[in-house]
Structure formats: C-alpha cells, structure tokens
N, C-alpha and C positions, 0 to 999 in steps of 0.2 A: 679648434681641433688641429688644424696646421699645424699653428703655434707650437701646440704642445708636445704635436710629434715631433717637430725639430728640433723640439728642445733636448728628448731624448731622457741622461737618468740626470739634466741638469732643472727638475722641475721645480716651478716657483714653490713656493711654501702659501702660497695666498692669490687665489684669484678675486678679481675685485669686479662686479657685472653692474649693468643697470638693473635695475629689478624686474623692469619689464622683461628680459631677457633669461629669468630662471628659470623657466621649466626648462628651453636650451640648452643652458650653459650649465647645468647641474646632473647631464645626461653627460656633457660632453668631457667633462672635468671628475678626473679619478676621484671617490670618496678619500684618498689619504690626501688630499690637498684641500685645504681651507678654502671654504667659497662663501663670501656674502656680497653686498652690494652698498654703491654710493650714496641710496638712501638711509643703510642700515646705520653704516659708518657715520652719519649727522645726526641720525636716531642718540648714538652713544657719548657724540662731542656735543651734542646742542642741548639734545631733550631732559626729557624725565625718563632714563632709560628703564631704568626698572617698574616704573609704572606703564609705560610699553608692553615690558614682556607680559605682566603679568592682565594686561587689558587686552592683548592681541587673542586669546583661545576665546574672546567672548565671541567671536566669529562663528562658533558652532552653538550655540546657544539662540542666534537669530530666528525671529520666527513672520511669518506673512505678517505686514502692515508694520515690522518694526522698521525703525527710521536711523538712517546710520551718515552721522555729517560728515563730508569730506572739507578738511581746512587745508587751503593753497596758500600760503605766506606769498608768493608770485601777485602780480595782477597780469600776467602773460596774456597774449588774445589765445580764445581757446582753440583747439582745431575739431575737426568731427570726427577726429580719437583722440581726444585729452583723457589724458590718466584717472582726473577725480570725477569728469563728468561720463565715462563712457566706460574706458576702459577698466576702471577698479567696480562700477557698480555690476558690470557682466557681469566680473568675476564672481562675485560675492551672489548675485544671484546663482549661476552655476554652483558654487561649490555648496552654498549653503537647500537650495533645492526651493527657497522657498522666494517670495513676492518680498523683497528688499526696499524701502523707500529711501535714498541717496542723495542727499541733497549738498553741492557743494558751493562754499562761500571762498572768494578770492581776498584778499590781500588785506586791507582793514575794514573792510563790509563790514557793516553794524550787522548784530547777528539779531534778527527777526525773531527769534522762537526763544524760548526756554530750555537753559541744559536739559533739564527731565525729559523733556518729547524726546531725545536721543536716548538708544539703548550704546550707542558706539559710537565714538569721535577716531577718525583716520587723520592724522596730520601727514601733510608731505615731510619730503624731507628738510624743508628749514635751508636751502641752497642760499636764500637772498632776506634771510631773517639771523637777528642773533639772540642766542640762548633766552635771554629774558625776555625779547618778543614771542618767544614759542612759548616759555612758561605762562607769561601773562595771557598768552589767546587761549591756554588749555586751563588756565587757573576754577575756572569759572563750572568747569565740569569735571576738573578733581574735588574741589568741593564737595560738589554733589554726589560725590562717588560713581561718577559716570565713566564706567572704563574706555582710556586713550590707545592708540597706538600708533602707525607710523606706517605710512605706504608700501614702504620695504617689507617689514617684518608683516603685515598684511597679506600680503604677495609669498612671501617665505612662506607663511604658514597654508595659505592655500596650496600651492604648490609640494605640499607636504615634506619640506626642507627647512623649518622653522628652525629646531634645534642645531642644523649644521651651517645653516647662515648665522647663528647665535654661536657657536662655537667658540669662535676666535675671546669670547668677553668673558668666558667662565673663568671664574676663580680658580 
C-alpha cells in the first residue's frame, strides 16, 4: 500500500503476490492494475494451463465426503500451517460450506488411492518440479477426467478474483 502510494501516477502495470496473500493484496491494489500471483505464473509456464482453468470452478460443485487431493512437487518438512495440509483445506471447507476430505501427497509419494476417489486434484505451483514432472504427476487424472488445478488459481477463485488474477493470459 506504501509502495503504491509513493509510487504516485508512475504505477506498475502488474502486481505479482504470493497467493496466500490475495484477499490483502487484491483490496490493496487498484482494479486498473493487473494482479495475480507466483503460483499462477508457473500454473502458465509449467502446467496444463487451460486444463487448470477450466478444473478450478469445480470448487463450487464439492459436496460433504467429496475428497480433493492436494499434490506438493516439494518434499519441504511441513509446518502447522502448510498450505496443502491446513491452509488450502480450511479454505475450501469455508468457501464451499460443506465437510471436504483433503488429502495431501508430497513429492514422488506413490499415490495410495485411485484417481476416481478424487472429485479434485489441486497441484502446487511446480517451484522445484519441471513441466513434464507436473504433467506426468497429473497424467493419471486427466485421463480419467478428473478435474486439476493449481493452488494459486484455487486461492483466486475462492477469494472471488479468479478471472482478474487470470487476466494477464487472455487472448
């Protein structure tokens, strides 16, 4: 907010946030300036972006006892607010109202379950993985038509900013 006011009428064209950080920083940052975040941007350069967008509104769609896998490319130790184990399943229980099941796998963890038991695969952002290690961890539940999406744009879209942290990529 400093920032910006110092900045005066010389403002960025593009703010860039952690994700965790958007309900903040989407309040603090004028609608005429581009805002998305570090995970979105790896969403675009790593992922399957458009299978992203179009898996992220399955968020409203969740209902009691559905199971929604969070995948971390990290094996990071986690802390007692890690993003896939704590902080993204609140969320999703908050915003979707209902009993969420969240289950997150780290880094090349054999995956125990079957794509199907998942109604939603959340991938991080892919920080310490490359493109073809994201494809090949999500291959397995595009197959199956199991909609993916991506911690950032997760976070966007609960925070009801989906389409203007999306902005920057339209055509």
């Amino acid at each position: 907010e400093h920032t910006l006011a110092m900045l005066g009428e010389n403002k960025p064209k593009l703010v860039i946030t952690d994700s965790q950080a958007f309900a903040y920083v989407s309040k603090i940052v004028p609608e005429e300036i581009n805002l998305t975040s570090f995970s979105i941007l790896l969403a675009k350069e790593k992922g399957d972006f458009e299978k992203y967008l179009l898996g992220t509104p399955t968020l409203d769609t969740l209902e009691d006892g559905d199971k929604v896998l969070m995948l971390e490319s990290c094996t990071h130790q986690p802390t007692c607010e890690d993003i896939g184990r704590v902080k993204l399943p609140k969320l999703i229980n908050k915003y979707t109202g209902k009993n969420v099941v969240c289950k997150a796998v780290a880094g090349l963890t054999n995956m125990e379950d079957k794509p199907e038991d998942y109604k939603l695969v959340i991938q991080c952002g892919g920080c310490v993985a490359t493109s073809q290690q994201l494809h090949n961890r999500l291959r397995p539940f595009v197959e199956k038509n199991i909609p993916v999406t991506n911690y950032g744009l997760a976070i966007a879209y609960m925070n009801g900013i989906f389409h203007r942290a999306t902005k920057i990529f339209s055509k």
